[in-house]
C-alpha positions as CSV (number, residue, x, y, z in Angstrom):
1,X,0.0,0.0,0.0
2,X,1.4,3.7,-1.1
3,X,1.6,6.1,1.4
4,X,-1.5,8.0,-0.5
5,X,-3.1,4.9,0.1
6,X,-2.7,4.6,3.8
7,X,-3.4,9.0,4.4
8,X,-6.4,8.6,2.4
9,X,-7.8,5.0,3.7
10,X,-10.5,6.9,5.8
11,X,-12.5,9.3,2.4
12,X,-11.8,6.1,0.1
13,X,-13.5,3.6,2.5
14,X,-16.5,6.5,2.9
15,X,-16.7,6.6,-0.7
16,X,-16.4,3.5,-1.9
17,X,-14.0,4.7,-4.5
18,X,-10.2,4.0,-5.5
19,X,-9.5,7.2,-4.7
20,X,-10.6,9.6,-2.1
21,X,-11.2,12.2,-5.4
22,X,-15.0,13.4,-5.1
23,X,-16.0,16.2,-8.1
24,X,-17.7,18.9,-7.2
25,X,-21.9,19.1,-8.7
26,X,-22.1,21.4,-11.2
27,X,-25.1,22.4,-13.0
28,X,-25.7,21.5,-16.2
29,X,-22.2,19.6,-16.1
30,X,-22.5,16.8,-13.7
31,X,-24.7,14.4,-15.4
32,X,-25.0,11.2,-16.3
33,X,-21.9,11.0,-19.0
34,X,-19.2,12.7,-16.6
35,X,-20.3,11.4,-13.5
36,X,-20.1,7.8,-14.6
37,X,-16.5,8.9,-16.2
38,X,-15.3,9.9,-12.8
39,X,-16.5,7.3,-10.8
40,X,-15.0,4.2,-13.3
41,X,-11.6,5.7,-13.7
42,X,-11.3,5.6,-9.4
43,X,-12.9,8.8,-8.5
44,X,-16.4,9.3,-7.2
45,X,-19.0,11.4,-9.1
46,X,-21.8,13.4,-8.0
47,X,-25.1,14.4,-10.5
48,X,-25.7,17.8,-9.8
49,X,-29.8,17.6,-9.4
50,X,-29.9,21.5,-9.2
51,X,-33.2,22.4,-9.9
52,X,-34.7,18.9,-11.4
53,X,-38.2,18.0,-10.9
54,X,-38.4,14.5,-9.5
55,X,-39.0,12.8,-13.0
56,X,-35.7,14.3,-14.3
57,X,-33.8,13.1,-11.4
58,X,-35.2,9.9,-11.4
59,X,-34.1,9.2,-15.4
60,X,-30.8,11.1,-15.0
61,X,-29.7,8.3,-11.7
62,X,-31.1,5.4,-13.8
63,X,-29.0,6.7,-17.0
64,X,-26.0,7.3,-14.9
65,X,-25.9,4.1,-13.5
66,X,-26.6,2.3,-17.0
67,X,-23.0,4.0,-17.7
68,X,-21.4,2.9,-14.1
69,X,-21.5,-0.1,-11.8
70,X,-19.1,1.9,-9.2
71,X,-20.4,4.2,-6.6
72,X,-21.6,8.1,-7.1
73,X,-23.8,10.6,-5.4
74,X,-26.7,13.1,-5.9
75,X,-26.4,16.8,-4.7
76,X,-29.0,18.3,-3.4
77,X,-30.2,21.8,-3.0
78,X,-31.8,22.2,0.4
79,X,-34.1,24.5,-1.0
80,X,-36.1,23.1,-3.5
81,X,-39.6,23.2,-3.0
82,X,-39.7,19.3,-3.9
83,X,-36.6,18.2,-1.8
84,X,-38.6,15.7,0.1
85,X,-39.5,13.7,-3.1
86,X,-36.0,14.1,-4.7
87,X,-34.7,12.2,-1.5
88,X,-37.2,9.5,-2.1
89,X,-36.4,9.5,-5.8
90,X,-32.6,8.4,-5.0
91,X,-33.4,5.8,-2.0
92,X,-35.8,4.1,-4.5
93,X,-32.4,3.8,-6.6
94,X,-30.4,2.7,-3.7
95,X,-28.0,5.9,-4.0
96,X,-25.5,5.4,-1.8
97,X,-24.2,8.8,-1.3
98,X,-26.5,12.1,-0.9
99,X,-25.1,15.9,-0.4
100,X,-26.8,18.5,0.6
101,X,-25.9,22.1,0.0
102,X,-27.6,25.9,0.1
103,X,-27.9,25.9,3.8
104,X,-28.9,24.2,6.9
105,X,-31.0,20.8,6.3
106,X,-34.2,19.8,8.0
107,X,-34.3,17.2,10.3
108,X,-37.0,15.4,8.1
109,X,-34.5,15.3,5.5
110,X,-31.7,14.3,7.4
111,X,-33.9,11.3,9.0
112,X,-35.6,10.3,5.3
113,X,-31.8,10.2,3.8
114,X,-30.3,8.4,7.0
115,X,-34.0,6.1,6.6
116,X,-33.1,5.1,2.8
117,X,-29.3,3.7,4.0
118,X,-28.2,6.6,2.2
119,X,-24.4,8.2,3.5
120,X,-25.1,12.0,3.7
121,X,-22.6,14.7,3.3
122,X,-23.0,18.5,4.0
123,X,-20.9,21.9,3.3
124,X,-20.4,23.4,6.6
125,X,-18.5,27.1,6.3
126,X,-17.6,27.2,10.2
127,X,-16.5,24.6,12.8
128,X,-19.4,25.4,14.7
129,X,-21.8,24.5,11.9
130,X,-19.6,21.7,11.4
131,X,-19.6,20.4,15.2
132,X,-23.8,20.4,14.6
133,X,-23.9,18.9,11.3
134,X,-22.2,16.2,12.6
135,X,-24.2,15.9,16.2
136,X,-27.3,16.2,13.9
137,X,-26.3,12.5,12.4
138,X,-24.4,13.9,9.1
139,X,-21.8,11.1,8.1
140,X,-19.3,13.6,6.5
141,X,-18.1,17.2,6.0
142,X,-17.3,18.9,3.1
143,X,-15.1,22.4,3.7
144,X,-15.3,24.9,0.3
145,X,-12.9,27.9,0.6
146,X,-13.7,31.0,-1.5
147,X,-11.3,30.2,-4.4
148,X,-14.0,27.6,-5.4
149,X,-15.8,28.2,-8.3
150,X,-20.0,29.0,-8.7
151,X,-21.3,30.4,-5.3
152,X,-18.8,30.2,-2.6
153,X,-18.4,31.7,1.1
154,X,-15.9,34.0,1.9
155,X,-13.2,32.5,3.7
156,X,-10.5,30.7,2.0
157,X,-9.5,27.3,1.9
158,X,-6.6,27.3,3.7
159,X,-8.2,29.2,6.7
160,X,-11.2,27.0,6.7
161,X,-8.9,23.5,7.2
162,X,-6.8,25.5,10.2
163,X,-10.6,25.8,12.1
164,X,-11.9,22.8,10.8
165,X,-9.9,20.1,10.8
166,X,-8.4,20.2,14.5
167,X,-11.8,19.9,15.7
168,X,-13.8,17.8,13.5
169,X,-12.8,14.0,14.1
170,X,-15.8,11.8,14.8
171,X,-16.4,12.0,10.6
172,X,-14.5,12.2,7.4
173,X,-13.7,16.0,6.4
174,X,-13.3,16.5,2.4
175,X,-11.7,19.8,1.6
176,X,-12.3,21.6,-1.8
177,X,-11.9,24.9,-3.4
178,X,-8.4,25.9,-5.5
179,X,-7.4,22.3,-6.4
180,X,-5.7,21.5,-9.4
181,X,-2.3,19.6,-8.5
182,X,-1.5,16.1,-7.0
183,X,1.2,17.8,-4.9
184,X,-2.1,20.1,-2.7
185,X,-4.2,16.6,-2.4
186,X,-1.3,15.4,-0.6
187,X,-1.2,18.3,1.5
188,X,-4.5,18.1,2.6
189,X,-4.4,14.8,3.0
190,X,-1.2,15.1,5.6
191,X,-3.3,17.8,7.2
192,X,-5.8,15.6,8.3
193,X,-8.6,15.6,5.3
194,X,-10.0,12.5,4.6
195,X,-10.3,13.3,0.8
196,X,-10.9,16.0,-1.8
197,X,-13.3,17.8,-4.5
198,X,-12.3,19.1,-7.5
199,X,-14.7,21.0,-10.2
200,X,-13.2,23.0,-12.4
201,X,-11.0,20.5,-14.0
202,X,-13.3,18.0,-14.9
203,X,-15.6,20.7,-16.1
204,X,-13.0,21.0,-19.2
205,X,-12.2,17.5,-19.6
206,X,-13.1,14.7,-22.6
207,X,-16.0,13.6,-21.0
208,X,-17.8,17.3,-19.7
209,X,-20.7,18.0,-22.1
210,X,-19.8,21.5,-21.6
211,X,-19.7,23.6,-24.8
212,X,-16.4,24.0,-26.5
213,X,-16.4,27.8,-26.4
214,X,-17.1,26.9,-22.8
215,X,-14.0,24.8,-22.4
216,X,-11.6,26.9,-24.6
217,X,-12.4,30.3,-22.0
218,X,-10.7,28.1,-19.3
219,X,-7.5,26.9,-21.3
220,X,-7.3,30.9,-22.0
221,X,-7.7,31.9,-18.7
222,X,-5.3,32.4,-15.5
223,X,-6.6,32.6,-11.6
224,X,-6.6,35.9,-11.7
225,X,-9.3,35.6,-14.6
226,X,-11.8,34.1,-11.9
227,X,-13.6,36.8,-10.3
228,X,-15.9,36.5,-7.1
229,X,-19.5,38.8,-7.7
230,X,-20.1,41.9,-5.7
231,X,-23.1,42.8,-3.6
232,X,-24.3,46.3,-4.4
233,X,-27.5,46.4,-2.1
234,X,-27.2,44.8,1.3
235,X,-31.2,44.9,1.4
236,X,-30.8,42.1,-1.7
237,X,-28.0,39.8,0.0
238,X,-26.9,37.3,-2.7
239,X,-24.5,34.4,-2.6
240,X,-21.4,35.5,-4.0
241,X,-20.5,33.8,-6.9
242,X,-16.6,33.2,-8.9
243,X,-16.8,33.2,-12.6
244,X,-14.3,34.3,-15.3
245,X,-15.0,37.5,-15.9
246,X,-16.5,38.9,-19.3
247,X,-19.7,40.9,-20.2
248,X,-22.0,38.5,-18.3
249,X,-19.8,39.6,-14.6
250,X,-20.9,43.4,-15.6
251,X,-24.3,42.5,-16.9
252,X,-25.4,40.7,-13.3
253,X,-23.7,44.2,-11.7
254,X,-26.3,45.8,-13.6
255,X,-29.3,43.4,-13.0
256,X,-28.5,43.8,-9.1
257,X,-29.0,47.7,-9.8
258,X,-31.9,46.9,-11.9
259,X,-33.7,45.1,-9.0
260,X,-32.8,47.5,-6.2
261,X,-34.4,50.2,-8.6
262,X,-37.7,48.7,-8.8
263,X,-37.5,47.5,-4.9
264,X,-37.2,51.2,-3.9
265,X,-40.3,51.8,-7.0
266,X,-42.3,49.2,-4.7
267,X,-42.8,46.9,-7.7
268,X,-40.7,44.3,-6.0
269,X,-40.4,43.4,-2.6
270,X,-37.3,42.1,-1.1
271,X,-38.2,38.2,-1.5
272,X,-39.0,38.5,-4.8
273,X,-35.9,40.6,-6.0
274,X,-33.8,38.4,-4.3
275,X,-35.6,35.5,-6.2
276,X,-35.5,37.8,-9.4
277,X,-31.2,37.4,-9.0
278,X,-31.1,34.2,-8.4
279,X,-32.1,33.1,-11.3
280,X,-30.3,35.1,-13.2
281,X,-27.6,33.2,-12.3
282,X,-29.3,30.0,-13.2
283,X,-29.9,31.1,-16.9
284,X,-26.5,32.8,-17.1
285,X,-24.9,29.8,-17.1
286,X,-27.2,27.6,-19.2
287,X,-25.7,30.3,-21.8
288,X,-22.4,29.5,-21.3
289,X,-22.4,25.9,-20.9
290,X,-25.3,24.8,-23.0
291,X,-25.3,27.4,-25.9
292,X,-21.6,28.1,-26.0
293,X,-22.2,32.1,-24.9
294,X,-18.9,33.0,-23.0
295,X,-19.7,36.9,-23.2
296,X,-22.6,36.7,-22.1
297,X,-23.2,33.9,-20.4
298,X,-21.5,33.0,-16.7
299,X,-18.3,31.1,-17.1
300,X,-18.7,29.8,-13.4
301,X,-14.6,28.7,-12.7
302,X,-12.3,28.4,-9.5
303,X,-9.3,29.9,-9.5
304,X,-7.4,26.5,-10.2
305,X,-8.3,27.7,-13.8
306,X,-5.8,28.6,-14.6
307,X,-4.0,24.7,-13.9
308,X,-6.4,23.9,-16.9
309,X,-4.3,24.2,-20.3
310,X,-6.4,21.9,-22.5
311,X,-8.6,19.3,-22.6
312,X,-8.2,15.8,-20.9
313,X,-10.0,13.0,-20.1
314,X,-11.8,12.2,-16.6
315,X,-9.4,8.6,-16.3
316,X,-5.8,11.1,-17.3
317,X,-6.5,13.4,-15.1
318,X,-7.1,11.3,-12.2
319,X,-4.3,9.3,-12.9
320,X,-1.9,12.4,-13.0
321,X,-3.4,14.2,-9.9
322,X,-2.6,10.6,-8.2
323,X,0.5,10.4,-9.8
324,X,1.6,13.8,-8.6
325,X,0.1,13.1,-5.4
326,X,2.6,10.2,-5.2
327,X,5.5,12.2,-5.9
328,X,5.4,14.6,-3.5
329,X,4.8,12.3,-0.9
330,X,8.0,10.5,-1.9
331,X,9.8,13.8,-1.9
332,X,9.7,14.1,1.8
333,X,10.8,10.2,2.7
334,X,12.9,10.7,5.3
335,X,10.8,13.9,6.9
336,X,8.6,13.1,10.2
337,X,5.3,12.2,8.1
338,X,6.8,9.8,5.4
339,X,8.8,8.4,8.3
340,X,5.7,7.1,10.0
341,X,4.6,10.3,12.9
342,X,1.1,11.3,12.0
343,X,0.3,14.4,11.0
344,X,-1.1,16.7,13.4
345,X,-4.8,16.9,12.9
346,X,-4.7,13.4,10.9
347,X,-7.8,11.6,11.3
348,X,-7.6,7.8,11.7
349,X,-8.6,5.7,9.1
């Protein structure tokens, strides 16, 4: 067993996978084609439900694992009006892995999920959310700094693992946000995660059904490229979102001013404006990923963009993150960790 092997026993055993490599849902992205791609070449996809009715959740599981015989999960927006039936949807397909993101789950989700056998996995942005995820009955934490891409918290990364992974041991932690190279999967790893999540490079691989004016924006762009949104009215507080910038990053500035406008006009309250944003968002990107429209469409990207040079597929960039994951690890034989001490906030497996 490799020394990656033995740091990442604990997320690999949760996930079921060869590799403790999750990939971040994203909408319109994650479906059936690269989810399946992820989880045979050792990783472990996850369908991005989004905003799905039932029916199309149910058809996109059964396609996906038409296309798979290894594990995946199904992310789910805690928010959606139908959430209850989407949950009964994937335990009537024995999913084996459910996430839930978008904020605090009920405790008739958590207990229909945990009913159905399902393993369920939440974002937590603060140790103390974390600490009550877990006492709530969640079986594993996933941390997102702020260089993620699509909508993120504001914290990055690396402060989030400092908080988080000292004090969160009872359950596997998965870290994700800025990773593009083997060489920060074994970092995290040594810290004490029990695995990672990657997006952004898989959304420009072989397999994405992304559009190839979508794909060809990230081999262009550098992390600097990958902008965070700004909140103009604090009446209308949005999630903030990090996207590449073009004309679409101006054009939601403009919406936001837009709404606020008609707010103060009373022809909007505050619900529905912040509704009104929202799904700009949600046809922004459709434009970019679907229909190819990188001005003005959102180009939602992490700031590990610029790591992405050209297209791969799912299996050969797994293999090379694993690869360079290796490598660095045997880089510091001889150092306390590849010696045998444990890391300081290493988890055990």
């Amino acid at each position: 067993m490799t020394r990656l092997d033995q740091i990442s026993a604990r997320g690999r055993e949760f996930l079921g996978s060869r590799h403790a490599i999750m990939a971040g849902a994203m909408t319109w992205v994650s479906e059936r084609n690269l989810v399946s791609a992820i989880s045979n070449a050792g990783g472990f996809g996850v369908i991005a439900c989004g905003s799905m009715t039932p029916a199309l959740l149910d058809a996109e599981i059964a396609a996906t694992q038409a296309l798979t015989s290894k594990p995946f999960g199904v992310n789910l927006i805690t928010l959606h009006p139908q959430m209850m039936d989407l949950i009964a949807v994937c335990a009537q397909h024995r999913v084996s892995h459910i996430v839930l993101a978008g904020g605090l789950p009920s405790g008739a989700a958590i207990e229909a999920i945990k009913a159905a056998g399902a393993k369920l996995m939440c974002f937590a942005p603060t140790a103390a959310l974390a600490k009550k995820l877990v006492r709530s009955g969640v079986d594993a934490i996933v941390i997102e700094g702020s260089e993620a891409g699509g909508h993120i918290g504001p914290v990055s990364l690396g402060v989030l693992a400092q908080e988080i992974l000292p004090v969160i041991r009872d359950v596997p932690v998965f870290v994700a946000g800025g990773i593009g190279r083997g060489a920060a999967i074994a970092a995290w790893l040594e810290m004490g995660a029990s695995g990672v999540q990657l997006g952004t490079r898989f959304a420009a691989s072989t397999e994405s059904v992304a559009h190839p004016n979508f794909k060809k924006a990230f081999f262009r762009a550098s992390a600097r490229d990958a902008v965070a949104s700004v909140q103009l009215d604090p009446r209308l507080p949005v999630i903030p979102v990090r996207a590449l910038k073009n004309a679409g990053t101006e054009a939601f500035t403009a919406k936001q001013r837009q709404v606020a406008e008609a707010v103060d006009r009373g022809e909007l309250d505050l619900a529905a404006g912040q509704l009104e944003i929202e799904h700009y968002w949600a046809g922004a990107l459709r434009r970019a990923v679907v229909d190819g429209d990188v001005e003005n469409g959102s180009l939602m990207a992490g700031q590990s963009v610029g790591m992405v040079t050209g297209e791969q597929s799912v299996a050969d960039i797994i293999a090379e993150l694993v690869a360079e994951a290796e490598a660095a690890l045997e880089s510091r034989v001889g150092g306390g960790i590849a010696a045998g001490r444990a890391a300081p906030y290493e988890s055990a497996a």
